[in-house]
C-alpha positions as CSV (number, residue, x, y, z in Angstrom):
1,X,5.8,-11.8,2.0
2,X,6.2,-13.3,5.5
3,X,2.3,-13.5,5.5
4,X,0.3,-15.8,3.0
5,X,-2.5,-13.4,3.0
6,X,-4.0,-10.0,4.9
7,X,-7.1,-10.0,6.4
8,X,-9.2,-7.0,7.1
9,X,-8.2,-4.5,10.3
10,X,-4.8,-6.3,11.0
11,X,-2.8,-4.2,12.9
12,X,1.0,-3.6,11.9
13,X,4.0,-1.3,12.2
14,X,4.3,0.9,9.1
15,X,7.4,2.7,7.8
16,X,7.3,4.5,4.6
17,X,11.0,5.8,5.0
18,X,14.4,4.4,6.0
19,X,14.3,7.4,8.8
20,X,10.9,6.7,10.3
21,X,10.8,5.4,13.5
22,X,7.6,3.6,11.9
23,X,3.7,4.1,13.4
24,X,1.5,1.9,14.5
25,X,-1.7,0.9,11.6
26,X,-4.6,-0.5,10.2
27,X,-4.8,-2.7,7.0
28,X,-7.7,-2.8,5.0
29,X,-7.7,-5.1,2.2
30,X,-9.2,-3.4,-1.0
31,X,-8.7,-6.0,-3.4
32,X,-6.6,-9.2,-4.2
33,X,-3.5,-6.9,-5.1
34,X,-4.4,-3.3,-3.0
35,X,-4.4,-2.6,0.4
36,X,-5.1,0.6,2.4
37,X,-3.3,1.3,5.6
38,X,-4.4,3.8,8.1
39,X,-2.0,5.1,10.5
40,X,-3.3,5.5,14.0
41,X,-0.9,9.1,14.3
42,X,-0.3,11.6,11.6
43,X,2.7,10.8,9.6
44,X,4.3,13.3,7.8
45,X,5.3,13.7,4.1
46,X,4.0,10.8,2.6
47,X,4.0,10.8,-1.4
48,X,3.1,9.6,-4.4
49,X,5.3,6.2,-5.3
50,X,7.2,6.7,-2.0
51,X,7.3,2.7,-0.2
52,X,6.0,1.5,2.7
53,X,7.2,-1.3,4.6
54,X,4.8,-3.4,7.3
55,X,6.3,-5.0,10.2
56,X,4.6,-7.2,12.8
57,X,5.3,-5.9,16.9
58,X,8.5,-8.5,16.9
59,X,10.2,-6.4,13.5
60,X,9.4,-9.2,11.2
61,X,9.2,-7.5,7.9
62,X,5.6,-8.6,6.6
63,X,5.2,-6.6,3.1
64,X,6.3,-3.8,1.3
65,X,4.8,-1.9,-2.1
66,X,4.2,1.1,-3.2
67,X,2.3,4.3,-2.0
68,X,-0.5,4.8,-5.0
């Protein structure tokens, strides 16, 4: 990870496919290993297992995990 730790309402760039042109978001940290990331626009087709991928505003890839 390219951060040591998230913090509650960080805002990212999230992508959860290769295709997406990615959405600005929200992360809330649930817990030490869960997050939850709200996307400011509706973003289509999102599923079970798919990934996400957070970037910060210069394209810095910041995380990445799995859609539970």
């Amino acid at each position: 990870m390219a951060v040591e730790k998230f913090y509650g309402g960080m805002r990212d760039i999230g992508k959860i496919r290769y295709s997406h042109k990615g959405e600005h978001c929200t992360v809330k940290v649930l817990g030490e290993d869960r997050i939850r990331i709200d996307f400011d626009e509706n973003v289509r087709a999102i599923t079970l297992r798919q990934v996400v991928v957070l970037y910060d505003d210069s394209g810095l890839v910041l995380c990445s995990g799995a859609i539970i």
